[in-house]
C-alpha positions in Angstrom: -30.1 27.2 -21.0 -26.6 29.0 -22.1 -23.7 26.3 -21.7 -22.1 28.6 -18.9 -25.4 27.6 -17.0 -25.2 23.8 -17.8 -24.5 21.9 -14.7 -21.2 19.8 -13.9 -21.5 16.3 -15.9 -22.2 13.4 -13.7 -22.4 9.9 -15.5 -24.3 7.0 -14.4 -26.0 4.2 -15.9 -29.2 6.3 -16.9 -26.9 9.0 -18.3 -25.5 6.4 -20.7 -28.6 4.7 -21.2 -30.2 8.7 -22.0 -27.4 10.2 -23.6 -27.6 13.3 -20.8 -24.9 14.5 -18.4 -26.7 14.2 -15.4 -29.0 11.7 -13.4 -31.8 14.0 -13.4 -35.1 13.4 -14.5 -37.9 16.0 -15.0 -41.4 14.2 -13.6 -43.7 14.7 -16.1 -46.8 16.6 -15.4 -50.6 15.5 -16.6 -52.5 19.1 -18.0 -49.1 21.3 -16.5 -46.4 20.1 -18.6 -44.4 23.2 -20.3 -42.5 23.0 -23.5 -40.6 25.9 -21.8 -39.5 23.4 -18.7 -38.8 20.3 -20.4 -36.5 21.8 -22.8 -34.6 23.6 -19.6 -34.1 20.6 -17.8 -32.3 18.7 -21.1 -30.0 21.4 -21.6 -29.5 21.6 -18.3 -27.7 17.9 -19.3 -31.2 16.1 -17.4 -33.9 14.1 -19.2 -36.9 17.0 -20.0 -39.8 15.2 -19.2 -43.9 16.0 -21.2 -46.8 14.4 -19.8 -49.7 13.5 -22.9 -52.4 12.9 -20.8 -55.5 13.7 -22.6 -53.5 14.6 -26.0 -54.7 13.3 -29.1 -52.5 12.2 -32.1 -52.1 15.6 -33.8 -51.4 17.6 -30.4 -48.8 14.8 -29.7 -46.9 15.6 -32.7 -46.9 19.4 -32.2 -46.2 18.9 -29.8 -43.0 16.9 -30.1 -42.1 19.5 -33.1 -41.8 22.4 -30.4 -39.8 20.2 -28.1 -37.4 19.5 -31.2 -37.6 23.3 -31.9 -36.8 23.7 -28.5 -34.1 21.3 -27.6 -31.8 19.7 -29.2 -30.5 17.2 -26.1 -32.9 14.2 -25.5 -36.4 14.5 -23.6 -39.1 12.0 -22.4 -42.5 11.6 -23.6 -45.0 10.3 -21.6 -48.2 7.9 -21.5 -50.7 6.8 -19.3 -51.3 3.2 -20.0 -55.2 1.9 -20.0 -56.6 -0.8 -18.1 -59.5 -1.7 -19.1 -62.2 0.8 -17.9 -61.4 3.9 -19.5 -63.6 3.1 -22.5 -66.8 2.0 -20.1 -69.8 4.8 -20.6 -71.6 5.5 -17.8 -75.2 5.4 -17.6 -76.5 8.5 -18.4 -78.7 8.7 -15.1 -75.0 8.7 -13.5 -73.8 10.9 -15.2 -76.4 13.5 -14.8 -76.1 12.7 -10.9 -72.1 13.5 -10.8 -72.5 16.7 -12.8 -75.3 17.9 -10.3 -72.8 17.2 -7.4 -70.3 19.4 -9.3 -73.1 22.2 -10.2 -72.2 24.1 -7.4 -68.8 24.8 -8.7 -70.2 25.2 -12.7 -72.4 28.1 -11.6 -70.0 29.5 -9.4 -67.6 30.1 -12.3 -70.1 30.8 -14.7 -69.4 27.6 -17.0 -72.4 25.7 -18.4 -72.9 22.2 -17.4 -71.3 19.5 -19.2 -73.0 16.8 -21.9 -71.3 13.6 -21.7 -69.2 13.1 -24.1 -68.8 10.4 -27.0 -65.5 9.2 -25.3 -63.4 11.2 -22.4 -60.1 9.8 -23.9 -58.4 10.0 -26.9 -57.3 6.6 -28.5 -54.6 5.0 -27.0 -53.0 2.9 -29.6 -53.3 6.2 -31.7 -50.9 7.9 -29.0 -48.9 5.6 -28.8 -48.1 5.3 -32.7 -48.0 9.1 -32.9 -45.7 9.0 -29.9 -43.3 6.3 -31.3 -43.1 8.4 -34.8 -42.1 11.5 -33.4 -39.2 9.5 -32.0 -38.1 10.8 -29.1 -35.1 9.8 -26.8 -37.4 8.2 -24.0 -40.7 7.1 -24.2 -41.8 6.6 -20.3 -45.3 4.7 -19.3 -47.2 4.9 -15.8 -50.2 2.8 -14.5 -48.8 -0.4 -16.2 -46.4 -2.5 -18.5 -46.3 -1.2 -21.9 -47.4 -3.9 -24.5 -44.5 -6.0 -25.7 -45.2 -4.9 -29.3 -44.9 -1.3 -28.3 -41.8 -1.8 -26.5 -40.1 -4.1 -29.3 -41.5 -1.2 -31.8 -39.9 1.7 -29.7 -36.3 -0.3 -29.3 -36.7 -0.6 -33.2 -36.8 3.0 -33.5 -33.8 3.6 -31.0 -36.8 5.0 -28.3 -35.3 4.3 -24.4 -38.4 2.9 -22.3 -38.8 3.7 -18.5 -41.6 1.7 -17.1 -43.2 3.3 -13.3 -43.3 1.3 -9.9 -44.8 1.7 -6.8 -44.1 -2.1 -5.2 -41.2 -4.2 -5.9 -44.3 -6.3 -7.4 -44.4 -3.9 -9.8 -40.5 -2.9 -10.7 -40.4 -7.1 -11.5 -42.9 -7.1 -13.8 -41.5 -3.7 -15.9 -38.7 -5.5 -16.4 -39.7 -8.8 -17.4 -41.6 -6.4 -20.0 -39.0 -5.3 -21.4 -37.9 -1.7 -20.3 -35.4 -0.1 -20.0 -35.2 1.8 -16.8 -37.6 2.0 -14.1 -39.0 4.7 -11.7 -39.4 4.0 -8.2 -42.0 6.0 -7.2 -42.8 6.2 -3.4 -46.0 7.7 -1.6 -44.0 10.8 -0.9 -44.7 11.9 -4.6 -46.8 14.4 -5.3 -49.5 13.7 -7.9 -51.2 10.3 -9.0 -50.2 6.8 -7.3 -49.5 5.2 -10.8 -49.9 1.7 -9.0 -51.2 -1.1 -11.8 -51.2 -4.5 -9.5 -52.9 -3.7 -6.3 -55.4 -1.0 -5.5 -52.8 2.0 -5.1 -54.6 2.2 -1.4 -52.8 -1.2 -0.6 -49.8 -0.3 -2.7 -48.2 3.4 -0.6 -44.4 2.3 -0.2 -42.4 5.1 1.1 -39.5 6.1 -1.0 -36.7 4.9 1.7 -38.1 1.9 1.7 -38.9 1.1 -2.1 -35.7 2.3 -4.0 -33.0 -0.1 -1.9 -35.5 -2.9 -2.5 -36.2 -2.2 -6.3 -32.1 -2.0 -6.7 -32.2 -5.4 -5.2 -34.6 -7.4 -7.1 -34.0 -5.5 -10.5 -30.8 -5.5 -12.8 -32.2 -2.3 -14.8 -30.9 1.3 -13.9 -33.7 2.2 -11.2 -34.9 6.3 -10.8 -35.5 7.1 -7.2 -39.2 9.6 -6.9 -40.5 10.5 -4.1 -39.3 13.4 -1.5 -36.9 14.5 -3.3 -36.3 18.5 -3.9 -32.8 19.8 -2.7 -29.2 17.8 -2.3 -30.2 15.7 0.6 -33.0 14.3 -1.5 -30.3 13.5 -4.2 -27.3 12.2 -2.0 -30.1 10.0 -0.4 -32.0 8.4 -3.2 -28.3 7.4 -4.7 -27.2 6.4 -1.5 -29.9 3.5 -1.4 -29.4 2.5 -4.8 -30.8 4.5 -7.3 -28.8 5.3 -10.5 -31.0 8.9 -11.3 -33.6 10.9 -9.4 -37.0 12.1 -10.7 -38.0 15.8 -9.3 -41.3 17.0 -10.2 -42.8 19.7 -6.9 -39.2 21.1 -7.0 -38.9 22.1 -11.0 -43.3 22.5 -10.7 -42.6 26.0 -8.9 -39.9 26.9 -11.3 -41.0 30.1 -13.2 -40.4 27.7 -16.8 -43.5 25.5 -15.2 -46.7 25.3 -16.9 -48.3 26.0 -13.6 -50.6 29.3 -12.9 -48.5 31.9 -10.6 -51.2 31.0 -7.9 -50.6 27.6 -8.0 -46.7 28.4 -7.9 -47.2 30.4 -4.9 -49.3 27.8 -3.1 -46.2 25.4 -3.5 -44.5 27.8 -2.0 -46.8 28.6 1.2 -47.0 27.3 4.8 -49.7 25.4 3.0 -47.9 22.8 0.8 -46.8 21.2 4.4 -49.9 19.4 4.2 -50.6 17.0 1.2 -53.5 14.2 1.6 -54.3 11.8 -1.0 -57.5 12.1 -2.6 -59.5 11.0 -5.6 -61.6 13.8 -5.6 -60.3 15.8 -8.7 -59.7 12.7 -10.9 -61.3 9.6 -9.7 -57.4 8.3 -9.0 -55.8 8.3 -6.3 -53.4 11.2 -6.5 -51.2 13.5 -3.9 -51.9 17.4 -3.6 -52.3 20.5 -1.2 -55.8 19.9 0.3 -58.1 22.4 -0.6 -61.8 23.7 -0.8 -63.1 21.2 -3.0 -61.4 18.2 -1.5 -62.9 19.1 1.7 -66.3 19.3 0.4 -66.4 16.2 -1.6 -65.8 13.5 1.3 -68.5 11.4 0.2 -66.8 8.6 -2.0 -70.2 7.7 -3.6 -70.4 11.3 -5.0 -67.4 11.3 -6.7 -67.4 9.4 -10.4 -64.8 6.9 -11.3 -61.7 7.6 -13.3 -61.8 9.3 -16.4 -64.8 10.5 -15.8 -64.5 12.6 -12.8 -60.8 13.8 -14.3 -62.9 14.6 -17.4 -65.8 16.3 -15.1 -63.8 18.7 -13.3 -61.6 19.1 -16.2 -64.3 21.3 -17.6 -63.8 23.8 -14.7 -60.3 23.9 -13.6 -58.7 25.4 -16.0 -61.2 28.6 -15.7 -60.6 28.1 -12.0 -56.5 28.4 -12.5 -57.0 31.6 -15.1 -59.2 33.3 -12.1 -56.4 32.1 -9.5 -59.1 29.8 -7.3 -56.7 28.0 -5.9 -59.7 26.3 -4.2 -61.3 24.9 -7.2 -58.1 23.5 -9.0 -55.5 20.3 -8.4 -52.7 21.4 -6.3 -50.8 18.2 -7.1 -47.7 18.3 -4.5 -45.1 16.0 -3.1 -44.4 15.9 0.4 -41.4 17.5 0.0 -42.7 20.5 -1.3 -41.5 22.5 2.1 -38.0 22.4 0.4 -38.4 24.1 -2.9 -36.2 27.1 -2.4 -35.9 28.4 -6.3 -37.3 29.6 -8.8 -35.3 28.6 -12.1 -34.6 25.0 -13.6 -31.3 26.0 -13.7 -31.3 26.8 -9.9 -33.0 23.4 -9.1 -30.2 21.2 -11.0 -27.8 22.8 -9.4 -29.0 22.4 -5.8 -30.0 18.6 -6.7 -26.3 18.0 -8.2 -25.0 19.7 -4.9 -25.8 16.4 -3.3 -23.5 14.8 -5.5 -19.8 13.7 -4.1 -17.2 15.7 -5.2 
């Protein structure tokens, strides 16, 4: 982004704590992250955001090397943190039971059938070192509260930590961990419920009603999620509180995303006014467009539990997205996806920082 395209500097405490110009944050996407649209957003004067699901070590530190190449303001990288049953193997009559629910959609795009895998995730502690060496300006965590020894490790190496809330439960316990910032992420977002306390069924705060109450019981800078995609989203979420914003629906139909032009032009549709949360794609609880396959799968027995089902259909979404089956991939969406309007980062800033006073 050309400086005569950089948005109109607005500080705040995140802007300090970052070392951007504006209180915008990029939500980072899992499998649709572009180095292309992180690196627009920071020099845009936001905070660039990368999601690593799924990335081993070595991909996170090519990662990171094309994000340097391509930016030289500060970005985010981001982790998913474990709980405990990520490295459980399931039975291999399982197994073989959830792939023969998903043959349907195997044959239909001409992909053989799986064979379960030694692990469906890389190693965590192995992405999280590689993360912390590539030091990047902000290291940001969902699904839990980083380990104190990662988070005293990143402040070693100058790293910024944002932690990811759904309950004021939640927000409390990031900060007595240690972090920095925290995102307040209400049910409005499009994508997973990151919630780490309560089953993220028992955990759907809307975004009005989370960010004001975060503010209140935290003394960290607090980034408002949830809803927000044009200058009313903005001018709200600072209105109740919040020191930054997080966009991800808005920028995730921006012609820098990662996302396939059908998927763009979904976002776009009459059809992005309905979002359900499902965990058919992933096993998680997560926030899209409905579609084919979440209308078939309604039975929760035949879907597998998280990572395996994310690691199941994973083996035929992306040939899905290349053929443009909009049917057969995640349409992660917000609810406010009826307000995306453009089709450059630049654009969205610029609408988002409209909302700001004068």
């Amino acid at each position: 982004m050309t400086p005569e395209h950089r948005t109109p500097a607005r500080t705040s405490r995140v802007t300090e704590l970052f070392g951007t110009e504006v209180p915008v944050v990029l939500g980072p996407f899992g499998g649709v992250s572009s180095v292309e649209l992180t690196a627009a957003v920071s020099d845009g004067g936001g905070l660039g955001s990368y999601g690593l699901y799924g990335y081993g070590a070595e991909a996170i530190r090519n990662t990171a090397s094309l994000l340097k190449e391509a930016t030289a303001r500060p970005f985010a990288l981001n982790l998913w943190v474990p709980d405990g049953s990520e490295g459980t193997p399931l039975p291999q009559a399982d197994f073989d039971r959830y792939v023969s629910t998903l043959r349907p959609y195997f044959d239909e795009l001409e992909l053989p059938l799986p064979q379960m895998p030694d692990a469906y995730l890389p190693d965590y502690g192995e992405q999280v070192d590689a993360t912390l060496e590539a030091r990047p300006a902000v290291v940001s965590f969902v699904f839990g509260v980083p380990a104190p020894e990662v988070v005293e490790e990143a402040h070693r190496r100058g790293i910024v930590v944002i932690g990811t809330a759904t309950t004021v439960a939640e927000a409390v316990a990031l900060e007595a961990g240690g972090v920095d910032a925290v995102v307040a992420s209400g049910m409005e977002s499009g994508g997973h419920r990151v919630s780490f306390l309560k089953p993220a069924e028992e955990s759907l705060v809307g975004t009005f009603a989370l960010v004001p109450q975060v503010a209140d019981a935290v003394g960290i800078p607090v980034i408002a999620a949830g809803g927000i995609a044009d200058r009313r989203g903005y001018a709200a979420a600072m209105a109740l509180g919040a020191d930054a914003v997080q966009v991800g629906s808005a920028f995730l139909a921006t012609r820098e995303s990662a996302a396939v032009p059908a998927y763009r032009e979904i976002l776009r549709s009459p059809a992005a006014r309905e979002t359900v949360l499902t965990r058919v794609l992933s096993g998680r609880l997560a926030r899209g467009i409905p579609n084919r396959i979440t209308a078939e799968l309604t039975d929760p027995a035949r879907i597998a539990p998280f990572p395996a089902q994310n690691w199941l259909t994973g083996r035929f979404r992306p040939q899905a997205a290349a053929q443009g089956n909009t049917g057969l991939m995640s349409l992660w969406a917000g609810q406010a996806a009826p307000l995306i309007r453009h089709d450059s980062a630049a654009d969205v800033l610029a609408e988002l920082l409209a909302g700001a006073p004068a």
